[in-house]
N, C-alpha and C positions, 0 to 999 in steps of 0.2 A: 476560609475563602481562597487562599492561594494553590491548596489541590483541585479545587474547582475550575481556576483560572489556568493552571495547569492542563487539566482533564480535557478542557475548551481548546487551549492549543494545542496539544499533543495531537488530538482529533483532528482538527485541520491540520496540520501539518501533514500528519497523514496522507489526508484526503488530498491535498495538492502533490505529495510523492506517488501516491496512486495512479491520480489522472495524470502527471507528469509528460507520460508516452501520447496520451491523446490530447494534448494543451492543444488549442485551435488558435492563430491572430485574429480572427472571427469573430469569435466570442470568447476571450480570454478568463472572463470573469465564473464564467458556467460552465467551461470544458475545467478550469481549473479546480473548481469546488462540487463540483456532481458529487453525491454522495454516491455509493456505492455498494456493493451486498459484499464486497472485498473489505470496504471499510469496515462494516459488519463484523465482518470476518475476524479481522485483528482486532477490534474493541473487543469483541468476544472472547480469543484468545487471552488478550490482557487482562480482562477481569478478570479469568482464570489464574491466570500467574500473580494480580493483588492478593487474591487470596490464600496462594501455594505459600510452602517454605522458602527459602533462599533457594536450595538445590534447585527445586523445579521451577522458580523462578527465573534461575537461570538458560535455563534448557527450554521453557516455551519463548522467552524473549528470542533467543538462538533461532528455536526453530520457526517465530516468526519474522525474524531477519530474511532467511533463508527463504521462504516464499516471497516475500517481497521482494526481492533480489530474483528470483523466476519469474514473477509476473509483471516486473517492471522490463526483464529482458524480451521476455517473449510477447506484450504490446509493444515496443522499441522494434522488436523484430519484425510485427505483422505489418507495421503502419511504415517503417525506412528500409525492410530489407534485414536479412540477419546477416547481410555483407555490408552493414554501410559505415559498420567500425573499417575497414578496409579500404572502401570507395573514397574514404574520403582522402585520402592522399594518395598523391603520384608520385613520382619518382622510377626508383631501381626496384627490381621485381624484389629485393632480399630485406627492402627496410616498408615498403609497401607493410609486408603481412607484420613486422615487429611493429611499428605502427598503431596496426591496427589492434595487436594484443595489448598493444600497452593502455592502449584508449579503452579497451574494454575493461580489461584489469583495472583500471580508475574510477572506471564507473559504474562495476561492481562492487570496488571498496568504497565510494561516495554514497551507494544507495542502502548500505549495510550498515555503514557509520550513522548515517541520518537515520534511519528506522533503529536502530540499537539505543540514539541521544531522545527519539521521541518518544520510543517504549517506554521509558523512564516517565515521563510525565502524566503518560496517561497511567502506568500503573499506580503511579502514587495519588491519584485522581481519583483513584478507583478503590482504595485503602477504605475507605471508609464506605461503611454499611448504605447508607440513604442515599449518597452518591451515586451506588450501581444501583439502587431502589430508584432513584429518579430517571437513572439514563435507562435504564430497560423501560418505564412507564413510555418514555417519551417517544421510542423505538416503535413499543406497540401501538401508542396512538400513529405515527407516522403511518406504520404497516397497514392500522384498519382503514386509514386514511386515503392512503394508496389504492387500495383493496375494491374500496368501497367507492370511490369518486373515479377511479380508473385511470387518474393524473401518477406518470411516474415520477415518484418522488425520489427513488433509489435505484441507479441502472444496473443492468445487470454483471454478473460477476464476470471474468475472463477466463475464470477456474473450469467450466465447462468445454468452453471453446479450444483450453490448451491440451487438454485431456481428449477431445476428439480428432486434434491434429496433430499431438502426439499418434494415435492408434491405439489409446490404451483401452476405449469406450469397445 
């Protein structure tokens, strides 16, 4: 029962580092917990890594730090400005920009640490067979769910959007 409980928060924690960049005072409740096709994303990835060796264990955790750490900057970015590590303080033009590196630098190793401490729990959530056998069920029901009623249940990813203003599309 405790990887299950596990599996449960990891997933929301998640889900609220996700939506983090677009939290609303509005509707706190629902900009924080939207599930997401990003969330998707890393439950998928981690199931993967439950079932890998140590090595590649290691290496998909890493590399899904690593896109979280991108897509939590580059929502951060689209929604405050990709200057607003910098706006936010005044002063002398020479501690302005250290400032603002340092602020960033923080809150790249905050968002890396957290997504490294939750990977942990969804993968061990994910350890056992029925486990990924039930969260994939519930997934697909969700999906025909969605599908078929036309209610979005899961919004869309960011992973297109950064990809087309990048340039790379």
């Amino acid at each position: 029962m405790a990887p299950i409980a596990g599996l449960i928060a990891g997933l929301l924690l998640f889900d609220v580092l996700i939506n983090l960049p677009g939290w609303s005072p509005a509707a706190p409740v629902s900009s924080a917990l939207a599930p997401s096709v990003d969330l998707l994303l890393v439950a998928a990835a981690l199931m993967g890594a439950a079932t890998a060796g140590r090595g590649p264990r290691i290496v998909i955790r890493t590399a899904v730090c690593v896109l979280l750490v991108f897509l939590l900057g580059y929502a951060a970015g689209t929604r405050f400005g990709f200057d607003v590590a910098f706006r936010l303080f005044g002063g002398s033009a020479a501690a302005r920009p250290a400032m603002g590196y340092l602020l960033s630098a923080g809150a790249v190793a905050a968002a890396a640490g957290l997504a490294w401490l939750f990977s942990r729990l969804v993968i061990q959530g994910f350890s056992h067979i029925v486990t990924r056998s039930v969260f994939l069920a519930v997934v697909a029901l969700l999906t025909v769910f969605q599908v078929v009623s036309g209610r979005h249940i899961f919004t869309p990813s960011e992973i297109p959007r950064l990809i087309r203003n990048i340039g790379l599309s």
